[in-house]
DSSP file (Angstrom, degrees, kcal/mol; ACC not computed):
  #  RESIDUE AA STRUCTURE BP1 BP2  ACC     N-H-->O    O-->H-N    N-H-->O    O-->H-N    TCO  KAPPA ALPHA  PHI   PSI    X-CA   Y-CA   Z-CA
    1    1 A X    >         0   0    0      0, 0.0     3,-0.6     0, 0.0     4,-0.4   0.000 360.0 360.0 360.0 -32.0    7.8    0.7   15.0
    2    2 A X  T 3   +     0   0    0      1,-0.2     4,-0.3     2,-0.2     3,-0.0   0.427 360.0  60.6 -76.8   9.1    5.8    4.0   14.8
    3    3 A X  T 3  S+     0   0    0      2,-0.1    -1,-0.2     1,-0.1     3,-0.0   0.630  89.4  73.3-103.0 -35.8    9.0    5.6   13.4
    4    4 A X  S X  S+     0   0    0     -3,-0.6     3,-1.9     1,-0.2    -2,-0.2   0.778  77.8  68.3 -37.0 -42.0    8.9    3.3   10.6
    5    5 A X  T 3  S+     0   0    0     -4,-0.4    -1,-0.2     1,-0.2    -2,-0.1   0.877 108.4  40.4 -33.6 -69.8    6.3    4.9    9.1
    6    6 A X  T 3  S+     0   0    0     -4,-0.3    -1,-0.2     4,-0.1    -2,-0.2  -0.159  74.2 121.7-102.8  51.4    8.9    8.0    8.5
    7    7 A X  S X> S-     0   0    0     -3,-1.9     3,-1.0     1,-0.1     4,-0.9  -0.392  74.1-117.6 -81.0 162.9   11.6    6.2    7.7
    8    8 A X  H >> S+     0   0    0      1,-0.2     4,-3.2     2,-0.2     3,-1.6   0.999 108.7  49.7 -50.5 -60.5   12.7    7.6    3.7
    9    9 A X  H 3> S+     0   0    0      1,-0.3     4,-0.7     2,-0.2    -1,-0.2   0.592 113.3  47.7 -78.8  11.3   12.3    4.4    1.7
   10   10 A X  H <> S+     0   0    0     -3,-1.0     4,-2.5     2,-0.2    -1,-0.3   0.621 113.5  42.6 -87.7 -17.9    9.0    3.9    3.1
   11   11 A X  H <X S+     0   0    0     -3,-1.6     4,-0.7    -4,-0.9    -2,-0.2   0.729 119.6  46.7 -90.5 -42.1    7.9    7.3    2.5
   12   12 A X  H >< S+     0   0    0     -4,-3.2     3,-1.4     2,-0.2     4,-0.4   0.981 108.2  55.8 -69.1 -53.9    9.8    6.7   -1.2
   13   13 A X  H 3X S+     0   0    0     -4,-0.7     4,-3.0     1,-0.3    -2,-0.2   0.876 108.4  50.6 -91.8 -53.5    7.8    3.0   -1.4
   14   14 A X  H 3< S+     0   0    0     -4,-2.5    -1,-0.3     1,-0.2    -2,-0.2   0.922 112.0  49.9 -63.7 -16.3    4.0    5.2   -0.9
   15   15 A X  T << S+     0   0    0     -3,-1.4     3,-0.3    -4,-0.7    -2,-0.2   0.706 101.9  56.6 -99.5 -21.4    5.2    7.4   -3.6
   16   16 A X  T  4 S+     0   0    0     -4,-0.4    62,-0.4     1,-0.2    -1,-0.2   0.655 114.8  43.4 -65.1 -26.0    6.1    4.5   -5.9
   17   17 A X  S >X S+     0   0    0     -4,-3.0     3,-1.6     1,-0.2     4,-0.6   0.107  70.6 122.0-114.4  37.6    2.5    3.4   -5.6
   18   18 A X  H 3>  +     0   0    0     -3,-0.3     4,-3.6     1,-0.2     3,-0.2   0.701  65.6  54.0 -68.7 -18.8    1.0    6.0   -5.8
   19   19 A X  H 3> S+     0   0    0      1,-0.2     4,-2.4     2,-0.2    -1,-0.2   0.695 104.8  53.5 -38.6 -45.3   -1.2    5.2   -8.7
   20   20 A X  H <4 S+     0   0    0     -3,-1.6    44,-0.4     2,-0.2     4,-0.4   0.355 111.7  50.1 -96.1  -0.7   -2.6    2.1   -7.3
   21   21 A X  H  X S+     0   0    0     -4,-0.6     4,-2.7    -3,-0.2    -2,-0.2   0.789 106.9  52.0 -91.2 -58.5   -3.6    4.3   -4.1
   22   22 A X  H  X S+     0   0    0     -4,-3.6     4,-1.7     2,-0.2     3,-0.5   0.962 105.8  55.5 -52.6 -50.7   -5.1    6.9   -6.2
   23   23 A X  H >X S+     0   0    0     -4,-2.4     3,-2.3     1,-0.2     4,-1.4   0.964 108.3  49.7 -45.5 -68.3   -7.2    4.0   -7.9
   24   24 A X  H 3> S+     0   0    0     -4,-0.4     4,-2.1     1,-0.3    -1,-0.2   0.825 106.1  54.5 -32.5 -33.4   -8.5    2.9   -4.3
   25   25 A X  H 3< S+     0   0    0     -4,-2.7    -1,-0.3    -3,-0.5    -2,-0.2   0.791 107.3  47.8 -71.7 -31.5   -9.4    6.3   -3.7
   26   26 A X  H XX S+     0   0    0     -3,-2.3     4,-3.6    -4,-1.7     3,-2.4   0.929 116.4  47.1 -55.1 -64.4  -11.7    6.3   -7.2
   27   27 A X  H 3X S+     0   0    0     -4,-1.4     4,-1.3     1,-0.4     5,-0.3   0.940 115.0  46.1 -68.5 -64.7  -13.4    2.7   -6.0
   28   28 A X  H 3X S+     0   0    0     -4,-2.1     4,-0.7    -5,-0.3    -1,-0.4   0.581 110.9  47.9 -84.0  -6.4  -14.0    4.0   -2.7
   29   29 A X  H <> S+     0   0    0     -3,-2.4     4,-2.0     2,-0.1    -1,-0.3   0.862 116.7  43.7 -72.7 -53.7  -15.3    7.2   -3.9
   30   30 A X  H  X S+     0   0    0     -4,-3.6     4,-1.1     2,-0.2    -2,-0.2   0.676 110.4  61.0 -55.3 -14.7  -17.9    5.3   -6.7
   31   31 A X  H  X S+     0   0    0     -4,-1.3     4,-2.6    -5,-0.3    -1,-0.2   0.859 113.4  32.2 -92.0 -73.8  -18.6    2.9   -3.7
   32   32 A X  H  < S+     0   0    0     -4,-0.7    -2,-0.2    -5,-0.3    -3,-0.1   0.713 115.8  54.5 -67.6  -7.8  -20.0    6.0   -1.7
   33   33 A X  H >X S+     0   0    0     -4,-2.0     3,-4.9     3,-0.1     4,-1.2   0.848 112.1  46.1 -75.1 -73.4  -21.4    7.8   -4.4
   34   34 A X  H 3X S+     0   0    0     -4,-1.1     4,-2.1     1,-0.3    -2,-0.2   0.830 112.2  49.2 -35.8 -48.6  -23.5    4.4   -5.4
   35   35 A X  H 3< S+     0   0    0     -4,-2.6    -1,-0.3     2,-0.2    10,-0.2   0.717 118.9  40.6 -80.0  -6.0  -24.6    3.8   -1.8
   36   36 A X  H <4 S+     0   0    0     -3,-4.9    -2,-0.2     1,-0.1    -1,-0.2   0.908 118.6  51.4 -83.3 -62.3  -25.8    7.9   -1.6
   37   37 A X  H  < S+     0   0    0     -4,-1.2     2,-0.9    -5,-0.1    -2,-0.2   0.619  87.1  88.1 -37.7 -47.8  -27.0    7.5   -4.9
   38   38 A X     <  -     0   0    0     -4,-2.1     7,-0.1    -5,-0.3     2,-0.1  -0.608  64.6-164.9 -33.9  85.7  -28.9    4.7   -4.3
   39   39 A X        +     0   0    0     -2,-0.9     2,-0.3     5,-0.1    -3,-0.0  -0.600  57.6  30.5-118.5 150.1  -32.9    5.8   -3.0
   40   40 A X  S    S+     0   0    0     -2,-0.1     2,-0.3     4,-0.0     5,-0.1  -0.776 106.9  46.1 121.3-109.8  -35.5    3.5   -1.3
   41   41 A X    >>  -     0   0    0     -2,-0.3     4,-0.9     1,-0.1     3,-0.7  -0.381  56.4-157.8 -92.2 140.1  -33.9    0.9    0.7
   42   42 A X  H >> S+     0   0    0      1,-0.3     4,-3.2    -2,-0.3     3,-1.3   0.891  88.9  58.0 -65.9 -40.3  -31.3    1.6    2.8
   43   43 A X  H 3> S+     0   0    0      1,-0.3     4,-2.2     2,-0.2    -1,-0.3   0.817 101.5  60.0 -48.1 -28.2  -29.8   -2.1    2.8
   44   44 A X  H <> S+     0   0    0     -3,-0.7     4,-1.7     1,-0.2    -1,-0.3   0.719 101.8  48.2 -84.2 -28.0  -29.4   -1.9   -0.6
   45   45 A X  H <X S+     0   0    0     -3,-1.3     4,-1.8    -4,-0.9     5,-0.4   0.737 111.8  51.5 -61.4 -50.3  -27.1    1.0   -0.4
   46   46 A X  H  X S+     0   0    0     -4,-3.2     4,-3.7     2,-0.2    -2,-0.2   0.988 103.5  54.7 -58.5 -56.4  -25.4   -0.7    2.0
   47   47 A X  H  X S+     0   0    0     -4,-2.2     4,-2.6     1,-0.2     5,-0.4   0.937 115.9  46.3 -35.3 -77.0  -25.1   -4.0   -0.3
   48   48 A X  H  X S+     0   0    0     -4,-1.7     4,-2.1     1,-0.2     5,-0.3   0.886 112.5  40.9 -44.2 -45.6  -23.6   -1.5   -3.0
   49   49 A X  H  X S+     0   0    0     -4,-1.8     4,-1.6     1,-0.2    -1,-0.2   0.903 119.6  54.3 -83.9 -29.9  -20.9    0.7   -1.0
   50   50 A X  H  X S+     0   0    0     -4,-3.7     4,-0.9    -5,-0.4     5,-0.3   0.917 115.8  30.8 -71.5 -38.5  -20.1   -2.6    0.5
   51   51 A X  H  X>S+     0   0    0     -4,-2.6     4,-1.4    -5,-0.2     5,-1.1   0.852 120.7  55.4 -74.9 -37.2  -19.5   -4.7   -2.7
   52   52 A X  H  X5S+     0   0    0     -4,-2.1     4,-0.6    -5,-0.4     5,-0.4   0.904 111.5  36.7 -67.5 -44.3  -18.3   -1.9   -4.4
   53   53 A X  H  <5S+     0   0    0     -4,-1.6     4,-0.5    -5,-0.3     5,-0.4   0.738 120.2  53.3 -96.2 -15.9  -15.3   -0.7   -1.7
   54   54 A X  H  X>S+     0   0    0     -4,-0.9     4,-0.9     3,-0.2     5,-0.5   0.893 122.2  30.6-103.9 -48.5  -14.4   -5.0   -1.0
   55   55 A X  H  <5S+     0   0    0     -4,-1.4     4,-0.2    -5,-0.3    -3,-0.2   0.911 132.4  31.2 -82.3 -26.0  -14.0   -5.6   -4.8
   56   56 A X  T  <<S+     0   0    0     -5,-1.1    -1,-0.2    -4,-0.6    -3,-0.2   0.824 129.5  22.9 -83.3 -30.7  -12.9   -2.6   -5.9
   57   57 A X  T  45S+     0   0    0     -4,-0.5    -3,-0.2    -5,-0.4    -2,-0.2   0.577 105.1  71.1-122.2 -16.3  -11.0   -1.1   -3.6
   58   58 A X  T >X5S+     0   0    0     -4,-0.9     4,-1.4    -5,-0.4     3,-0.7   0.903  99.3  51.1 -81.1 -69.6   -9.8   -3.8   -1.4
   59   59 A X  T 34<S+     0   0    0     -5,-0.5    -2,-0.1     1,-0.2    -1,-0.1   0.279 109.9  49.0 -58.0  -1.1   -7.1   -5.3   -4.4
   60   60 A X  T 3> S+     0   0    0      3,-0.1     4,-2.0     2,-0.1    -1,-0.2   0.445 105.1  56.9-120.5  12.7   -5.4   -1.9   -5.2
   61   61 A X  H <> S+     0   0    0     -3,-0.7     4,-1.7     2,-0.2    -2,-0.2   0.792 115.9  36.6 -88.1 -18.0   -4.8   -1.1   -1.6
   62   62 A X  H  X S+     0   0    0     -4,-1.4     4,-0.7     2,-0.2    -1,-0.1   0.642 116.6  53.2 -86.6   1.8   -2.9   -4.5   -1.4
   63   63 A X  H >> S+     0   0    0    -43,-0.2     4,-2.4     2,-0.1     3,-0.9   0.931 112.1  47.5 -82.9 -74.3   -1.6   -3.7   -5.0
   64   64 A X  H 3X S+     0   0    0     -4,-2.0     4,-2.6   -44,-0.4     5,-0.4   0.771 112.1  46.2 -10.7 -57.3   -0.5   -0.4   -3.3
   65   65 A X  H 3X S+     0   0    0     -4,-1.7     4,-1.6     2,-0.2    -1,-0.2   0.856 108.3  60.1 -72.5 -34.8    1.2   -2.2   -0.1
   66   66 A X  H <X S+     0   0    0     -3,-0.9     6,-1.5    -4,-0.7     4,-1.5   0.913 110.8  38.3 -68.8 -44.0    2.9   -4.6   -2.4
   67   67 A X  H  X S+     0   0    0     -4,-2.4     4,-4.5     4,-0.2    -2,-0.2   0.994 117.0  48.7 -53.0 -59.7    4.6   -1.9   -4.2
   68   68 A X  H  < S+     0   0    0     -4,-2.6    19,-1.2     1,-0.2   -55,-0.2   0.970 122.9  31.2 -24.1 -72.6    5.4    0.3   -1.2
   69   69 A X  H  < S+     0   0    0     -4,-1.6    19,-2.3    -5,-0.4    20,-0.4   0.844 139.0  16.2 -71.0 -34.8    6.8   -2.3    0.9
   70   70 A X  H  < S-     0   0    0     -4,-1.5    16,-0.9    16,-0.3    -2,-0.2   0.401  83.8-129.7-106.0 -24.4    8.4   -4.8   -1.8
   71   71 A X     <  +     0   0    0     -4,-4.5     2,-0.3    -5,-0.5    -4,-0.2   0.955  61.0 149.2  33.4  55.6    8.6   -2.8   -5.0
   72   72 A X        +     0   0    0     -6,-1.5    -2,-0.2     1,-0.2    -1,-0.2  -0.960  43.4  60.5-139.6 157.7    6.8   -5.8   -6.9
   73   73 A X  S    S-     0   0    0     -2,-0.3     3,-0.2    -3,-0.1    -1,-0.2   0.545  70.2-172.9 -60.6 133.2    5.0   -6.1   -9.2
   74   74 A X  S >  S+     0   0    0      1,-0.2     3,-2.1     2,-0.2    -2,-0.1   0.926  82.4  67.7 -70.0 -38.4    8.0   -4.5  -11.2
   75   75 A X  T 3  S+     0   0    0      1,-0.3    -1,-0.2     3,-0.0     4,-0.2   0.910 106.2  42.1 -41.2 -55.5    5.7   -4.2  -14.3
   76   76 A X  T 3  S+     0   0    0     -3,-0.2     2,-0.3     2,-0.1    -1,-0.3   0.112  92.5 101.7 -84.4  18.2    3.6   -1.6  -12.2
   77   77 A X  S <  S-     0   0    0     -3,-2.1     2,-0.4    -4,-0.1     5,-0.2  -0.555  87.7-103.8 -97.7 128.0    6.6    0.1  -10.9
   78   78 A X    >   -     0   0    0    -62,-0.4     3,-2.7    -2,-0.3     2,-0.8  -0.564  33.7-126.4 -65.8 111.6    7.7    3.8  -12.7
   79   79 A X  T 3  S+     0   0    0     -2,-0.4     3,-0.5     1,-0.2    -1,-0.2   0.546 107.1  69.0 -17.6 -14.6   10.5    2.8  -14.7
   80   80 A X  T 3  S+     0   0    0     -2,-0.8     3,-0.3     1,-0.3    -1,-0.2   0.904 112.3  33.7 -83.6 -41.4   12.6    5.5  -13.1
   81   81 A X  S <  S+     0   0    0     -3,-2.7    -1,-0.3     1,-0.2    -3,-0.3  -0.337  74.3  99.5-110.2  51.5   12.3    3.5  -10.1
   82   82 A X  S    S+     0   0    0     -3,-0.5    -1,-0.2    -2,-0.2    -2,-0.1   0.592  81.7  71.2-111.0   1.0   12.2   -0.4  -10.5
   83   83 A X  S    S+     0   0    0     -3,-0.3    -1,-0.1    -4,-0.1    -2,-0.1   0.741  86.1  88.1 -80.6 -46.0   16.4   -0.2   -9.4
   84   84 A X  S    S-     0   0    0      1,-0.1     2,-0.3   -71,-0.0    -3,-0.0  -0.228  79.4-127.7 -84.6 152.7   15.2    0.7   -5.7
   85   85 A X        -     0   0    0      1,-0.2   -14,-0.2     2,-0.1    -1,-0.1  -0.652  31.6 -89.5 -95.3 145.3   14.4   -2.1   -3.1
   86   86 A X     >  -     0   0    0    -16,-0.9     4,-1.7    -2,-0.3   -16,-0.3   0.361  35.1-108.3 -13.4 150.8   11.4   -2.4   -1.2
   87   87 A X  H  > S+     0   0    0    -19,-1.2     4,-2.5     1,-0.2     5,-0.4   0.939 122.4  43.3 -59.1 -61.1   10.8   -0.7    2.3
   88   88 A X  H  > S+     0   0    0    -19,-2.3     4,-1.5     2,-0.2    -1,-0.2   0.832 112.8  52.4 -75.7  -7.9   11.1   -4.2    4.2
   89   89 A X  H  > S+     0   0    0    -20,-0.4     4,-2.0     2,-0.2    -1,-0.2   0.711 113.8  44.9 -91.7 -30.7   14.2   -5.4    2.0
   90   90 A X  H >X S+     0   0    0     -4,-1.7     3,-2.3     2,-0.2     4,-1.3   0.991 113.7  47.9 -73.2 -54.3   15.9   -2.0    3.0
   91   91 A X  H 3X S+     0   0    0     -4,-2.5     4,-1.4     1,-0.3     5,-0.2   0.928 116.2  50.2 -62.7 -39.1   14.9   -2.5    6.9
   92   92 A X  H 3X S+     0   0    0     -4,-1.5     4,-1.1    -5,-0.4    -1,-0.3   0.729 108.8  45.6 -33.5 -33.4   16.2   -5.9    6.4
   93   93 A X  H <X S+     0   0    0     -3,-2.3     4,-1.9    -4,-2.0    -2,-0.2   0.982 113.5  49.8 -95.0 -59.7   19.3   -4.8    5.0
   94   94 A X  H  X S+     0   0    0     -4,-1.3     4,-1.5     1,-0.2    -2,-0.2   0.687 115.4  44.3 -17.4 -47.4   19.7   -2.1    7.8
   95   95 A X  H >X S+     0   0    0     -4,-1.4     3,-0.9    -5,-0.3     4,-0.8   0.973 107.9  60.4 -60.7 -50.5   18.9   -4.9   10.8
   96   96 A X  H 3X S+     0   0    0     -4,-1.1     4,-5.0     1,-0.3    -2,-0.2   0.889 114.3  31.2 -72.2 -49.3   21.1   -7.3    9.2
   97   97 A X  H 3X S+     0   0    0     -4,-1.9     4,-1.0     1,-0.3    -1,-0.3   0.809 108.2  59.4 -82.9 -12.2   24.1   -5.0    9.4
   98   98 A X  H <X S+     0   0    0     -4,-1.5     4,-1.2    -3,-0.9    -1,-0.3   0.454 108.5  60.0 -92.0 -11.9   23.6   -3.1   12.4
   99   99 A X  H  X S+     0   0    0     -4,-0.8     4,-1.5     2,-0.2     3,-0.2   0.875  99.3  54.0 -77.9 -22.3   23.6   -7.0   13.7
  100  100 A X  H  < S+     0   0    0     -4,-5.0    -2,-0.2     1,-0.2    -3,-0.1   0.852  96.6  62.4 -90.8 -17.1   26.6   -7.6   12.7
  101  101 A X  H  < S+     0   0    0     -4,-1.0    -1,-0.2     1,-0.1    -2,-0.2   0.870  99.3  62.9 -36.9 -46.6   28.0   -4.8   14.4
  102  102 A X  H  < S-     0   0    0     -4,-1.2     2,-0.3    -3,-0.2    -2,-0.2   0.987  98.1-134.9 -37.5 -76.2   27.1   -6.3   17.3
  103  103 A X    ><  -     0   0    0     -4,-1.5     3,-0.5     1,-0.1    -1,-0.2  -0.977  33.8 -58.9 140.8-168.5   28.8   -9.0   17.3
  104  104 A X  T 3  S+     0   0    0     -2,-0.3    -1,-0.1     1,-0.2    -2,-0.1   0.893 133.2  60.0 -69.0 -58.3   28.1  -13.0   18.1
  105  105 A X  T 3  S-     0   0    0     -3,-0.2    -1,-0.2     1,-0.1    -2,-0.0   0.287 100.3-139.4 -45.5 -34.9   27.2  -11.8   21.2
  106  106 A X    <         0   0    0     -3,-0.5    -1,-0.1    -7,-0.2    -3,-0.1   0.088 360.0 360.0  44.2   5.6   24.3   -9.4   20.3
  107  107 A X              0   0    0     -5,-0.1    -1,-0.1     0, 0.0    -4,-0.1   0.426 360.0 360.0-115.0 360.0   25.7   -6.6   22.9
């Protein structure tokens, strides 16, 4: 499984979302700038970098993962690339065939 990581079309899939990664990386910077930013009390800082990275930042790294791994939403997808399939429909597609190489038999 740790090879997956750097298989191509996953490695293709981070590059398709890379947009929605770079936002997360914005929210979670403004999340830690607010909670620095933030003087007196320390809870309250916390209360910021915490609301700030779960609402902000939280829904474009799964906006991110949905692209990667699925290429969906297509809408958010580069036109250049909305033909190629997800990382898990390609490791699917790969399992699928290298089972039937096997055989009935699976050895």
């Amino acid at each position: 499984m740790y090879g997956y990581s750097w298989n191509p079309s996953v490695v293709s899939g981070h590059e398709r979302g890379i947009v929605a990664l770079a936002a997360w990386a914005v929210c979670l910077s403004v999340g830690v700038a607010a909670g620095t930013a933030a003087k007196g009390a320390a809870e309250l800082a916390l209360v910021h970098v915490a609301a700030i990275f779960t609402l902000g930042s939280l829904p474009w790294m799964a906006l991110h993962l949905t692209i990667a791994y699925f290429n969906w939403p297509k809408a958010l997808v580069p036109p250049h690339r909305r033909g190629e399939t997800g990382s898990v429909t390609e490791w699917w597609r790969q399992r699928a065939a290298r089972d039937k190489d096997r055989g009935p038999g699976g050895g």
